[in-house]
C-alpha positions in Angstrom: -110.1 107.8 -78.5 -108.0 104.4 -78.0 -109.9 100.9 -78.3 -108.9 100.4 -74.8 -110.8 103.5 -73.9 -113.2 102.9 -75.8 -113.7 99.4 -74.2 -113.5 100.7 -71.0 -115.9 103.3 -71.4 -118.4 100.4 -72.1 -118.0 98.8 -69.5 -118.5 101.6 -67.0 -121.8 101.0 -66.5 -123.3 97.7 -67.1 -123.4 94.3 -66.3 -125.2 90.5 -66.9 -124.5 87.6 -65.7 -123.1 86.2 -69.4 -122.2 89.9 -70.7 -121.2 93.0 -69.1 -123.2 95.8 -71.4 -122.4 99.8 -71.0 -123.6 102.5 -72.1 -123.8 103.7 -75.7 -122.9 101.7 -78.6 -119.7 99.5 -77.4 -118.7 96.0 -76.7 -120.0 93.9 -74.1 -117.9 92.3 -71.5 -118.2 88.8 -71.0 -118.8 87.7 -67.4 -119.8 83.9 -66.2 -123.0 83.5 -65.4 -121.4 81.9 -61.6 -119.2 84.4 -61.2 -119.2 84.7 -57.1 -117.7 88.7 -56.9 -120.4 89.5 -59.3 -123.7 87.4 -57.5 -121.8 89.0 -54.1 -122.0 92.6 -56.3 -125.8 92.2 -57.3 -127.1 90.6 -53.8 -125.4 94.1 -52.1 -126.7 96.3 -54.8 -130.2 94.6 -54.3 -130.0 95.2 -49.9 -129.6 98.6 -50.2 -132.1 99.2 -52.7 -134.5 100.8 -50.1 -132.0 103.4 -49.1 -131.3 104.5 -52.8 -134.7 104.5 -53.9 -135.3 106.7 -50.4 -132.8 108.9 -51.7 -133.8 109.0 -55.5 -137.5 110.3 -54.2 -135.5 113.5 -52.0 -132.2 113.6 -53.9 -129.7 115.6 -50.9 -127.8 118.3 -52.6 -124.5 116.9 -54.1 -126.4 114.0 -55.7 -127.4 113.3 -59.1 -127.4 110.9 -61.5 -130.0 108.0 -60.2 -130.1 105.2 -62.4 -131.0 101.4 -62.2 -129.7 98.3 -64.0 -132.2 96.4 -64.9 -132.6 92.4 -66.2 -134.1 92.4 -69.7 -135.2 88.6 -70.7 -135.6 87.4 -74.2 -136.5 83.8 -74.6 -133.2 82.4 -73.3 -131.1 85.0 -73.6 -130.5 87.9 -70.6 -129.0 91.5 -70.8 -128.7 94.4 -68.0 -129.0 97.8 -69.0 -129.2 100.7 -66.9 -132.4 102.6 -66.7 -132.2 106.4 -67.1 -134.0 108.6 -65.6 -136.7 106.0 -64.2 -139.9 107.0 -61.4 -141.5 104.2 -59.5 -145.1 103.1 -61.0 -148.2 101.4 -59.0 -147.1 97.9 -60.2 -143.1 98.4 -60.6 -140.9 101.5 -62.4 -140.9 102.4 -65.7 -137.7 104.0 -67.2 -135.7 104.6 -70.5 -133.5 102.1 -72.1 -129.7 103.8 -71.6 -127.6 100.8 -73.4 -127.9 99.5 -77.3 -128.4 96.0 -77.0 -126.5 93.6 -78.0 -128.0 89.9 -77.3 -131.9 90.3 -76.5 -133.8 91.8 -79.3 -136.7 92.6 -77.7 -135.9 96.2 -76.8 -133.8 98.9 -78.2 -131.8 102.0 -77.3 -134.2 104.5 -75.6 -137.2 102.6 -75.0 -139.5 103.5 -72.3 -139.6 100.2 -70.3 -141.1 98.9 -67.2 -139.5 96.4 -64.9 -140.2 95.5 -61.3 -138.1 95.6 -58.3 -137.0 92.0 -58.8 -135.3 93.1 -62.5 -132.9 94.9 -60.6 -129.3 94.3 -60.9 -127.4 97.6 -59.6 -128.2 101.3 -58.8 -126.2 104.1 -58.5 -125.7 107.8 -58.4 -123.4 110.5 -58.2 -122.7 112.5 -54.8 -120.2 115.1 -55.3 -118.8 113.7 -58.1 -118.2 110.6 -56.9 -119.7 107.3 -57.6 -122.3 105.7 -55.4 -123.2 102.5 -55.7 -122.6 100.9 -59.2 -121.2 97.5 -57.7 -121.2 95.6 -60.8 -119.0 98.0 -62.4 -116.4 97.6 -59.3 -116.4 93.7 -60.1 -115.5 94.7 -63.9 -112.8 97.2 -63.0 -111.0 93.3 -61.7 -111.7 92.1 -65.3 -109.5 95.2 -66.9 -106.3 95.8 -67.2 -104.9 97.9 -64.2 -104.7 100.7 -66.7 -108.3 100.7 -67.7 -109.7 100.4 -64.7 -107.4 103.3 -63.1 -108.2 105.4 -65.8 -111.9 104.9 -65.1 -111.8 105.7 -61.4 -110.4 108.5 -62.4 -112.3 109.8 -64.9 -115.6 108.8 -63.5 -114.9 109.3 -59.8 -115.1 105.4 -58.5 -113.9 104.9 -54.9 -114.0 100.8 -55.7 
């Protein structure tokens, strides 16, 4: 697999305001913390967050794939990482780590974490294998180059 793949793959799904994290064990993206298409991303991700979490508790056939990005703090420092599977808990969600961090040090790769609804960054899921949802990743397919990003819609079914 090419670097550039291999870049790209990390970036598929992840985000944070200084760093765009992925899944796995690749290289983070870096993304200003008042970048305007990603704020724009993470305040439409966080108004449909009702629906999705509707849909996460009766999944429709077709769908699959629910996942969360969440906002891990570390004394100053901030990472997302999406949050697979996760359930809903009396106080929040709770969920397991799906990214190797890269910045905080305060979790790690597969940790079972809980987080509230104001953690929350992104969602997204898979409907007939396409991508719903995932808006941070559709702001860092405008940070790639057009082959990257092509190559990612494609592979991964992105409509953005």
């Amino acid at each position: 697999m090419t670097i550039a793949v291999r870049i790209a793959l990390c970036l598929l799904l992840a985000f944070i305001p200084l760093h765009a994290r992925a899944q796995n064990d690749d290289k983070a993206m870096m993304i200003a913390s008042d970048d305007a298409d990603m704020a724009a991303a993470i305040a439409k991700a966080r108004s449909g967050l009702d629906g999705f979490l509707a849909l996460s508790d009766a999944p429709p056939p077709g769908t699959d794939r629910f996942k969360l990005k969440v906002m891990v703090v570390d004394g100053n420092t901030t990472e997302h990482f999406w949050v697979i599977p996760f359930r809903r808990t009396d106080t929040g969600f709770v969920g397991i780590l799906a990214n190797e961090p890269e910045i905080v040090r305060n979790v790690v790769l597969g940790q079972n974490i809980e987080f509230t609804r104001d953690d929350i960054s992104d969602w997204g899921y898979t409907k007939n294998g396409h991508q719903v949802g995932s808006f941070t990743v559709c702001v860092m397919f405008k940070k790639m180059s057009k082959e990257e990003a092509d190559y990612m819609r494609s592979a991964y079914g992105f409509d953005c």
